[in-house]
N, C-alpha and C positions, 0 to 999 in steps of 0.2 A: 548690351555688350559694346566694350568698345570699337572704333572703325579696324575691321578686315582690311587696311589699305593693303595691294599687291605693287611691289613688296612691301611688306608692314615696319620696318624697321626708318625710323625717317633721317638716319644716319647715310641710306643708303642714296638719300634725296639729290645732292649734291653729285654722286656719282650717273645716276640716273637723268640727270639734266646735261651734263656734259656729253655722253653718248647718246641722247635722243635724238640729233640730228643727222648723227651719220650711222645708223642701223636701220633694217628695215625686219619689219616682223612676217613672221613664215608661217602661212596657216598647216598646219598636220592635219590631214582627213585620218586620222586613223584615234583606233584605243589603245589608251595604255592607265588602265587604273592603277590607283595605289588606294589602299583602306586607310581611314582615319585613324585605324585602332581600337581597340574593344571601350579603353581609358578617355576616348575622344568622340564617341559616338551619339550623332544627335538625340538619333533615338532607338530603346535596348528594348522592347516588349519583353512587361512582367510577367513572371513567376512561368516559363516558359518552359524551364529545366525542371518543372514538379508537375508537368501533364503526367495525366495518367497513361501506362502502356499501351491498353487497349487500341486498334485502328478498325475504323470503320469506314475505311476507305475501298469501295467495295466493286465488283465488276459494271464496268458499262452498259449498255444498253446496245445493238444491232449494230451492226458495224455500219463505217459511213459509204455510201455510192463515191466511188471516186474512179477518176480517170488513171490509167499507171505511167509511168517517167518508163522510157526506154532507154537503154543505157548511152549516154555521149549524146542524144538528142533531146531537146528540150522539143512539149509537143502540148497544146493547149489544153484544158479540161473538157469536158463536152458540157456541150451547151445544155443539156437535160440535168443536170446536176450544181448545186449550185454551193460543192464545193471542190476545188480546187487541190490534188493532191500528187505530190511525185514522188516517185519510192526510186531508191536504190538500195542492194542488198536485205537488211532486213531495217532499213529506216525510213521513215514517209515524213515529208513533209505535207502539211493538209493548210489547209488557208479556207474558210466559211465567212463570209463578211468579214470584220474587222478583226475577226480572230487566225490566230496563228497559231500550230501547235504539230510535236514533233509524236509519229504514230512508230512503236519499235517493238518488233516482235519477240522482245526477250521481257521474263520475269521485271517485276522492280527491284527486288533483291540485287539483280543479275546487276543491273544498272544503277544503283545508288552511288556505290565506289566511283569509277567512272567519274558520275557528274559532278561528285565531292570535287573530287581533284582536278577537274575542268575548271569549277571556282577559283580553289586555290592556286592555278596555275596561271588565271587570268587577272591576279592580282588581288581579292578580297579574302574577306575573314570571313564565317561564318556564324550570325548571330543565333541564327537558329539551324541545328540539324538533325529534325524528327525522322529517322525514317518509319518509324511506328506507325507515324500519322503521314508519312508522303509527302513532307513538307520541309522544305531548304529555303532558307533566306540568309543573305548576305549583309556584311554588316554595311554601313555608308564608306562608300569612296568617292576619289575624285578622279577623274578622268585628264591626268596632267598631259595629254597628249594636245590638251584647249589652249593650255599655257603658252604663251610667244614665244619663238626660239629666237629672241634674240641677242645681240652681242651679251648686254650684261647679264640675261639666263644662261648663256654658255658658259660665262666663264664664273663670276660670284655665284650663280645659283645652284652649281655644283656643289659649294662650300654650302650654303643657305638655301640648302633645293626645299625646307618648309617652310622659308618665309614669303614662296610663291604661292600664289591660290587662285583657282578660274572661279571662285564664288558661288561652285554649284556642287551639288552630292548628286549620288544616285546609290540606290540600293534595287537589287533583283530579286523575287522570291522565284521559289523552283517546286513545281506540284505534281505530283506523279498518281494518275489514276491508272487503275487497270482496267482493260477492257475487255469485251466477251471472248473475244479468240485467245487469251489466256496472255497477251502483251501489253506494253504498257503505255500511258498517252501520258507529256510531258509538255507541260504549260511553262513557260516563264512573260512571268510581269515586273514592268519598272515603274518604280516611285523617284522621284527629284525629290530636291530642296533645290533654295536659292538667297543667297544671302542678299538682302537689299539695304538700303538706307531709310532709320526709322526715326530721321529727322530733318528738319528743314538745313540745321547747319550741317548735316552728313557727318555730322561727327558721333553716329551709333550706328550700326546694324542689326539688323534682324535674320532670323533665315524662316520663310516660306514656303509652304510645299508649291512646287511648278505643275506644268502640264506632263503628262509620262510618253514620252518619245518611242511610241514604236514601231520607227525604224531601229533604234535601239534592240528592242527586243528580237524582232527579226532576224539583226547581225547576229547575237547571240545565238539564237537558235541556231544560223548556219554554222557556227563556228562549232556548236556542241554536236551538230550532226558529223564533224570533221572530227572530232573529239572518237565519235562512236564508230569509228571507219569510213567515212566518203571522206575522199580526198578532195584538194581546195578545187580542184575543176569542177567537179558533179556536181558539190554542192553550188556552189556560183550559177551553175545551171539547172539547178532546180528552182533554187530561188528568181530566177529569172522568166523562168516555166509558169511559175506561180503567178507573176508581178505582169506577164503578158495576159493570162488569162484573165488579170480583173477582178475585183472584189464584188460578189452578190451583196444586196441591198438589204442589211436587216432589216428586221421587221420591227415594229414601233414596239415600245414600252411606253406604260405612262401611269400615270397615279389614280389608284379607283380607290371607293369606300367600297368596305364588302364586312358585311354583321354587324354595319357600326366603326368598321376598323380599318384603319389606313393599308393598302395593299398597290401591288405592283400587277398590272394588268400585265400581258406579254403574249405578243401574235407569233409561239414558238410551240413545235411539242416538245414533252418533257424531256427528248433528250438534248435537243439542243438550248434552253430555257435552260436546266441543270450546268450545261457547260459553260453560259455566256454570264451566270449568276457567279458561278463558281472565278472567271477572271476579275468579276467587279469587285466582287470583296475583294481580292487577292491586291486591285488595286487602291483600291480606295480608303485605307487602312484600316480596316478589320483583320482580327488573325484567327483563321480557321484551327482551333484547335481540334475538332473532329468531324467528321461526317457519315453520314448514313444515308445513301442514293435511295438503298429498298424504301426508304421511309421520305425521301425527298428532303432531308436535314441538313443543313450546315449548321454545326454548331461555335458559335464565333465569341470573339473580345472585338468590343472596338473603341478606339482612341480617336476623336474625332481630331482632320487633319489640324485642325485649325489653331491645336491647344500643341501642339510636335514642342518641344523643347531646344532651345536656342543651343546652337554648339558651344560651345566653351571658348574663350578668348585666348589669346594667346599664349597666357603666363598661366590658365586652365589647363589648356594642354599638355606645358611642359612640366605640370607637378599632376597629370590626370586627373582633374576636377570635370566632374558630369554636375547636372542636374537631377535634381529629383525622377522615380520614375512620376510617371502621368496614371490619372487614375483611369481603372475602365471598367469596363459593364460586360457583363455577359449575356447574349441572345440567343434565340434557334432562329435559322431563316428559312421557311421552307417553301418549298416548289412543288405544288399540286399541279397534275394535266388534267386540262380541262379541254380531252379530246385532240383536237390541233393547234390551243392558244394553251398558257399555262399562268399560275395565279401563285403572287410572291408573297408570304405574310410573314410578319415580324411578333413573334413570345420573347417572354425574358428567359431568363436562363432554365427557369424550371416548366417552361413550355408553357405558360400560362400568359394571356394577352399581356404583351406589354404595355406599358404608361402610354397614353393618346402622345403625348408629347415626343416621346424617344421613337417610336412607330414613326410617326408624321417623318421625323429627321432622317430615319434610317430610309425610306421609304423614298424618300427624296434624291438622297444620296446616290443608291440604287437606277434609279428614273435617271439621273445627270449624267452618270456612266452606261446605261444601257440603251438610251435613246441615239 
């Protein structure tokens, strides 16, 4: 693909040199997405709209020991518990090691709308919107809040506000399990890209998947808990509640043989093994088309990061040229307890041992995100 220069137009060059010296660029802490577009999007996972109805997205398991948020006072977790959780009204925020996730005592029915239009109001499109399966994902956007506000972004960029670009996407999936007391637990994971140079003269780029920032996710969640009724104070001070009390130390994964077959060791019980499997895939790009807890299943597609499809160039975009989709494979990933540690194995799609090779990979994968 040709170079992403910002601004790409090199008509603009000439202008951009004359005001370089007397502007200065103004960092924004803040979000402000826009979506690429359905017609611009790195990448669309296939056949997505011909899942079957069926959802096997099924009740949790015992509810978690958590400390409660008093209301206007933020107030540590206890020390006997090693997760972290502050509720106002009927919304919890819970934090377990590196996980973060929003606990709400209402149906997911009840809450699906809502979170739709949470997205949509925070600026993206939706690529995916199962609620069958409890599964929302967003299409790629860009976070033009990164973009320099300076003199010639104010005033050309208005006219030319798409031949600016901060060189990076982000897309968010949205997972809605239910849990035993009849409410629902609500996960969001982020994926990047990043466009770089995929040549020594810089006159090409590429885009690669980056690291998933979540402090990202985090934001998100408080904004969605504002979204569900806590106003922007509570929420600030839950999440602050949270971030005082400190993250407990996961417990190790790591890579065992077990029948001959590549496997996922893990110092977890089944319920929280289930939940920290269930964000790995979420981020590491497999797409959960269903699940089945009774039976310890994720039933997955996955596109390894590596093959992600380049965005479209510029003169792409303006006539909506994508690339091909990317091919994928179907898995079961399941989570057997093994008393207080739990055991991760990889079948192909019809539950039958998969290839030593695709195993080995997936397994890996898995192990990189969960350790």
């Amino acid at each position: 693909m040709k170079s992403a220069q910002r601004p790409r137009l090199a008509l603009l060059g000439a202008t951009l040199l004359l005001a370089a010296g007397g502007c200065s660029v103004l960092e924004a802490d803040k979000i402000d997405y826009k979506s690429a577009g359905r017609g611009t999007s790195l990448e669309v996972p296939p056949d997505l709209t011909q899942l079957p109805g069926q959802s096997r997205y099924s009740a949790a398991g015992g509810a978690v020991t958590a400390s409660g948020y008093q209301a206007g006072q933020a107030a540590a977790a206890g020390a006997a518990s090693p997760t972290a959780s502050n509720a106002m009204a009927d919304v919890r925020f819970l934090r377990e090691g590196g996980e973060r996730w929003l606990r709400v005592d209402r149906p997911a029915d009840k809450l699906w709308g809502p979170v739709r239009e949470f997205w949509l109001d925070s600026g993206f499109l939706l690529a995916i919107d199962q609620a069958n399966l409890g599964l929302m994902e967003t299409d790629w956007a860009e976070n033009r809040a990164k973009i320099p506000q300076d003199f010639i972004r104010s005033t050309i960029g208005k006219v030319f506000d798409s031949l600016y670009s901060t060189g990076e996407r982000d897309k968010f999936r949205t997972r809605f399990e239910r849990n035993a007391a009849g409410g629902t637990d609500i996960f969001v994971t982020h994926r990047g890209m990043e466009e770089v140079y995929s040549s020594t003269q810089r006159d090409n780029t590429t885009w690669q998947p980056r690291a998933r920032d979540p402090e990202l996710e985090a934001e998100f969640l408080r904004r969605l808990m504002v979204k569900l009724g806590i106003s922007q104070e509570q929420s600030r001070a839950v999440m602050a509640s949270a971030s005082a009390a400190g993250p407990a130390a996961a417990p190790n994964a790591r890579a065992v043989t077990e029948g001959g077959a590549p496997a996922v060791q893990m110092g977890d019980d089944f319920d929280r093994a289930w939940r920290r499997v269930g964000l790995a895939l979420d981020r590491t790009g497999f797409t959960v088309e269903d699940r089945d807890r009774s039976k310890g299943v994720y039933f997955v597609r996955y596109v390894d990061p590596t093959l992600e499809k380049q965005e479209p160039g510029f003169f792409g975009k303006m006539f909506g040229r994508g690339s091909a989709q990317l091919p994928t494979s179907k898995y079961q990933v399941t989570v057997r307890s093994q008393g207080q540690t739990s055991l991760v194995s990889v079948q192909d799609g019809s539950g039958a041992p998969a290839p030593a090779k695709d195993a080995q990979r997936i397994v890996q994968v898995l192990v990189d995100e969960l350790k």
